[in-house]
C-alpha positions in Angstrom: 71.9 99.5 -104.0 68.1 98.8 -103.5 65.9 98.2 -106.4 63.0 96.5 -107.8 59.5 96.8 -108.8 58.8 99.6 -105.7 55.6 99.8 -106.0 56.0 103.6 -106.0 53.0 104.8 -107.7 54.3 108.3 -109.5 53.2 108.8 -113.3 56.8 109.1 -115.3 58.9 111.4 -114.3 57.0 112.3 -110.7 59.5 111.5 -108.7 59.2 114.4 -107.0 55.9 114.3 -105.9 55.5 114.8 -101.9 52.9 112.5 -101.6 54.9 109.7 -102.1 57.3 109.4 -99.0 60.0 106.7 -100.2 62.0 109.1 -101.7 61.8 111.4 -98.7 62.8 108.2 -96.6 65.4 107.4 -99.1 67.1 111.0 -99.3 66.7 111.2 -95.5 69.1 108.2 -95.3 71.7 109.6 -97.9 70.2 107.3 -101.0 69.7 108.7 -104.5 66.9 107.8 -107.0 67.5 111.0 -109.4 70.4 109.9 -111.2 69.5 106.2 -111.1 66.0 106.1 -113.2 65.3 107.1 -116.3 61.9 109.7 -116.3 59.8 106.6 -118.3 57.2 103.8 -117.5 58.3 100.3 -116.2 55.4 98.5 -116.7 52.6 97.8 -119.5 49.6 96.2 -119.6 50.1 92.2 -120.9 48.2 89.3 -120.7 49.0 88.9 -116.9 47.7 92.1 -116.5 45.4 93.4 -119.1 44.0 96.3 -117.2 47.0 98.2 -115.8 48.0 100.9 -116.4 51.3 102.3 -117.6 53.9 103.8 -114.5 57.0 103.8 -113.4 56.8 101.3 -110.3 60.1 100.1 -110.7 63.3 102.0 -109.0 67.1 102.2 -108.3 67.9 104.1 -105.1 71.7 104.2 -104.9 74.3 105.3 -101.5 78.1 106.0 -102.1 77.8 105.5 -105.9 77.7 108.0 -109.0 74.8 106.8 -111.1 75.3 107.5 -114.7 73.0 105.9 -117.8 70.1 104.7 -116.4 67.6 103.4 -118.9 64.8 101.7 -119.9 64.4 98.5 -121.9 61.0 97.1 -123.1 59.9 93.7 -122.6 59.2 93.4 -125.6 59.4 90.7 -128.5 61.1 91.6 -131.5 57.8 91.6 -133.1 56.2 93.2 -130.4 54.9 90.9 -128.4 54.6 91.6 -124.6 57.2 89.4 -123.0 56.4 90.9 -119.0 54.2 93.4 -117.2 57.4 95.0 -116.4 60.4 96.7 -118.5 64.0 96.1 -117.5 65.7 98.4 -115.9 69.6 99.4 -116.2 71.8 101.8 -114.6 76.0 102.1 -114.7 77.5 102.4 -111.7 81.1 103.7 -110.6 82.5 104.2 -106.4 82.1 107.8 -105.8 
């Protein structure tokens, strides 16, 4: 399992885009990112970073599991409030 903030820049859901070569490195090596990540932005501007802008720079790329559930959870406050620049991801995981 690899994972992190990526640094893949792909508006959400781009993951496909051929410009950006980690997933061709990734599914060159037998990884998977498709099932792993939900199609939504990881990060938000806060007050860290008050100029960025919204994307999905943060991935799962998975080998020799099934994926299933992958979401999304903001870092958000219950009132709102920006609590990180970045969203939590999640994904479940069983041995394939």
């Amino acid at each position: 399992v690899i994972g992190g903030d990526l640094n893949v820049h792909v508006q959400p859901g781009g993951h496909d885009d051929p410009a950006e070569l980690l997933f061709a490195e990734t599914a060159a090596r037998g990884y998977d990112w498709a099932h792993c990540n939900a199609a939504a932005q990881t990060t938000r501007p806060s007050r860290w970073s008050p100029g960025a802008e919204t994307r999905q720079l943060d991935w799962f790329c998975t080998r020799g599991f099934i994926a299933e559930s992958p979401r999304v959870i903001p870092a958000l406050d219950d009132d709102g409030t920006v609590l990180s620049d970045h969203d939590l991801i999640t994904v479940e995981l069983r041995t394939a």
